[in-house]
C-alpha positions, 0 to 999 in steps of 0.5 A: 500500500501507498503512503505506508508511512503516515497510516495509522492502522485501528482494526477493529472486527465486530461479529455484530456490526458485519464490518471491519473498520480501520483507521488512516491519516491521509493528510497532515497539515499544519497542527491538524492530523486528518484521519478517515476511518474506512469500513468494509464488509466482514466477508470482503474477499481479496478480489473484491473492488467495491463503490464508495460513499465517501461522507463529510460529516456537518457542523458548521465548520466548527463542530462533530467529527467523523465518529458521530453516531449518524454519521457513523452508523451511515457509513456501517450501513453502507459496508453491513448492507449494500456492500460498498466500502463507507469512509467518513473522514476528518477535515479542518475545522477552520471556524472552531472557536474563532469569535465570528463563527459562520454566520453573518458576522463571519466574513466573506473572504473568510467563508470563501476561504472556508468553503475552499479548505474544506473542499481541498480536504476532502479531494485530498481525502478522495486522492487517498482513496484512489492511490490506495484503492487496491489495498482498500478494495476500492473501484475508484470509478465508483466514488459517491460524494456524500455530506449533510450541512456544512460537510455538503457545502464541502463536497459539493464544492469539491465536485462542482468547483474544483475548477475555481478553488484549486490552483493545482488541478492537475494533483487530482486529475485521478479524482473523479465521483460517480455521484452525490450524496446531500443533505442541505447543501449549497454551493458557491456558484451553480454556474460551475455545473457543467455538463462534463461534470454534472453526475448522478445526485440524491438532495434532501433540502426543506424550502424553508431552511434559514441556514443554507438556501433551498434555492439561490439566497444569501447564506443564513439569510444575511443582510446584504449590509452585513459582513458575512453576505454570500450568495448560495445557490441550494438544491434547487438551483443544482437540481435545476442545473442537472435536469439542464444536462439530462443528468440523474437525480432524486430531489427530496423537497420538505415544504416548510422544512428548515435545516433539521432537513440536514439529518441523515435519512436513514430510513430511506437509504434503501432508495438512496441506494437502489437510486445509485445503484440504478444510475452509477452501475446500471448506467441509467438516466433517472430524474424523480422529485419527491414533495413531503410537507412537514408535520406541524 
């Protein structure tokens, strides 16, 4: 295996669960040791190459970790019952305690930079999987970007915006995603949605999330007069951008719901998964919208 040096091997096997899981450093930068924890099938044989959902955990920028039970429990899910290999990794978490945080009081220039390392992480954190892929038994062909709140502002940057916030593309010209997975997430500029890099998607987003917007509005709704004002545009627009390119989609909209909508929907991974399943392996086109209206 690659990068022998910097892994930091846990092996933990657990009748009960039905997967392995090991832990790696894929980065290190500064005063941050970046980790990801890798589960597989129990019964993962040595032939084997599975897909991926590689997820970014939420939490402002500021806040979780990778090991947080629902983000934890998706990717155990995504190894025990569909047969994929499940990463969830660390990243720089650049707005903890820092004394504007992420909102209105948080600078534009400090939120671009924001959006900009995270995205970084996470391609480094995907170029450590394709570089290892034998000995993780991973097809890289078959990587699903995945993330809710602020860990899917951070993966949709990195699918749709590589070409704006990285300088030296060509170190992740090996790096590609199969599809995408997010829950509450915007990014930065829509316009970046291209035809060449539009992929299958599954979105969750409430139209009345006041954090991060369903459609193209300022992030947390900031006054245009306060310092952290920036342009988002939600699932929405991205949704939109993909129906433009004739691209694969399963937009689940939540009239009136806010950002808990962010939650993992763990109860309906099995058409999560069957939504890949049929557009990343079978290769087909599928475009579906589905309208839930909260409980009040």
């Amino acid at each position: 295996m690659k990068n022998i040096a910097i892994l930091l091997v846990l092996l933990i096997t657990s009748g009960l669960s039905a997967q392995n899981m090991e832990t790696y450093i894929y980065s290190i930068k500064g005063q941050d040791t970046l980790r990801l924890d890798v589960f597989t099938p129990k019964n993962i044989k040595k032939s084997d190459s599975l897909p991926v959902l590689l997820w970014m955990h939420g939490g402002g920028f500021s806040g979780s970790h990778r090991a947080y039970p629902d983000d934890q429990n998706l990717v155990k899910y995504a190894a025990k019952e569909q047969n994929y290999i499940g990463v969830s990794i660390s990243y720089r978490l650049l707005r903890k305690n820092t004394a504007t945080g992420f909102g209105c009081d948080c600078t534009k220039d400090d939120k671009m930079e924001t959006f900009k390392q995270a995205a970084i992480d996470y391609l480094d954190a995907a170029k450590f999987l394709v570089e290892n892929a034998e000995s993780l038994h991973i097809d890289a062909s078959k990587i699903i970007a995945g993330g809710s709140s602020a860990g899917a502002e951070g993966i949709l940057n990195a699918v749709f915006m590589k070409d704006y916030f990285v300088a030296n593309k060509e170190a992740y010209n090996n790096v590609k995603f199969a599809g995408l997975f997010s829950c509450a997430g915007a990014v930065v500029d829509a316009r970046y949605i291209t035809e060449e890099n539009a992929i299958p998607a599954v979105l969750y987003h409430g139209t009345e999330d006041q954090l991060v917007p369903f459609a193209s509005a300022s992030h947390h709704f900031c006054d245009p007069k306060k310092d952290g004002y920036i342009m988002l545009d939600g699932s929405k627009i991205i949704s939109e951008k993909l129906q433009e390119f004739e691209a694969s989609y399963y937009f689940n909209i939540v009239k009136g719901g806010g950002h808990e909508v962010a939650r993992i929907p763990i109860e309906e991974m099995d058409k999560i998964f069957n939504f890949f399943e049929r557009t990343v392996i079978n290769d087909e086109v599928i475009q579906t919208k589905i309208i839930k209206t909260t409980e009040k």
